[in-house]
LODOSE-624397 format. One line per field, with one value per residue (C-alpha): residue number from 0; residue in one letter; x, y, z. Coordinates in steps of 0.001 Angstrom, whole numbers, plus 500000, padded with zeros to 6 digits. Last residue first. Example, Ala and Ser with C-alpha at 12.3 -4.5 7.8 and 13.67 -1.06 7.14 Angstrom:
nr	1|0
rest	S|A
x	513670|512300
y	498940|495500
z	507140|507800
end
This chain:
nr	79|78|77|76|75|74|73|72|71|70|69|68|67|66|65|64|63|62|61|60|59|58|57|56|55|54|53|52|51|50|49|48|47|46|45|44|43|42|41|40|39|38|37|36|35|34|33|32|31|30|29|28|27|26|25|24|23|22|21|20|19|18|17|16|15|14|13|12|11|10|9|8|7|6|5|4|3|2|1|0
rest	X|X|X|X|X|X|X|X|X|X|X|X|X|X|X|X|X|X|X|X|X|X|X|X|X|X|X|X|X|X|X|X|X|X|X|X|X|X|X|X|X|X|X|X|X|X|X|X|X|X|X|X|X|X|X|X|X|X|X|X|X|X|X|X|X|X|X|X|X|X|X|X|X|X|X|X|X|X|X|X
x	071704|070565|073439|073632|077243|078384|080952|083475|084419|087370|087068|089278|086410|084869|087883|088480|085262|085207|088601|087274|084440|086502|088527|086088|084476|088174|088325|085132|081637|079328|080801|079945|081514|084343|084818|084715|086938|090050|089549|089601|087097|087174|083943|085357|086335|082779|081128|083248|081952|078327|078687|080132|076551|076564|073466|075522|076007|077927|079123|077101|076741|073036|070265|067696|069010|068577|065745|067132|070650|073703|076961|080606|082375|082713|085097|087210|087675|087999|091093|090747
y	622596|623339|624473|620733|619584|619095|616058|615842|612328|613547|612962|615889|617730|617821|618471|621446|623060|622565|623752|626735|627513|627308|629770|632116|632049|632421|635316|636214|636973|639241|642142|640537|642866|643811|639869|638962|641349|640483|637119|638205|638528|636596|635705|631998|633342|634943|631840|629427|631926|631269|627963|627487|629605|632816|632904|633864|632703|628966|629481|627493|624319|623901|622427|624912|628139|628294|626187|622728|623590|623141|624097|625415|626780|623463|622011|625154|625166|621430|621456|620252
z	438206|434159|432236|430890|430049|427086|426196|423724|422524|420261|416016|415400|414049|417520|419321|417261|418085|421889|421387|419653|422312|424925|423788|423459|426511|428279|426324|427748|426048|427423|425290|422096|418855|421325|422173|418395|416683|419601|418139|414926|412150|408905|408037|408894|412564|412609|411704|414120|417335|416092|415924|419509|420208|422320|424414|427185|430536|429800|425605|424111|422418|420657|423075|420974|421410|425328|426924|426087|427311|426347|428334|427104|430184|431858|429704|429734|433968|433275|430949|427857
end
């Protein structure tokens, strides 16, 4: 993953429990992965969450897909 992506998906104590987000929303990597499996689109997604960027999005997935494949993925705090 490139870091520009790595660095997009942060956790933080103080936002949704230390759960992956997406950095500057409150947009969970689990919340992206239920609306793909409810079976909206990409496109569905970022007009149904306006703060949310493609880039966002992406991010989110490989964060996701990394996981499952068994990849040490690391999140960073969103705290500086």
């Amino acid at each position: 993953m490139a870091t520009r992506q790595k660095a997009l998906i942060v956790s933080d104590q103080k936002i949704l429990n230390d759960k992956p987000i997406v950095k500057g929303t409150r947009i969970s990597v689990a919340l992206i992965l239920q609306n793909i499996a409810s079976g909206m689109s990409k496109e569905d997604i970022l007009r149904g969450y306006p703060t949310l960027t493609k880039a966002g999005l992406n991010a989110a997935l490989d964060f996701a897909t990394r996981q499952f494949q068994g990849e040490e993925v690391r999140v960073f705090s969103g705290r500086k």
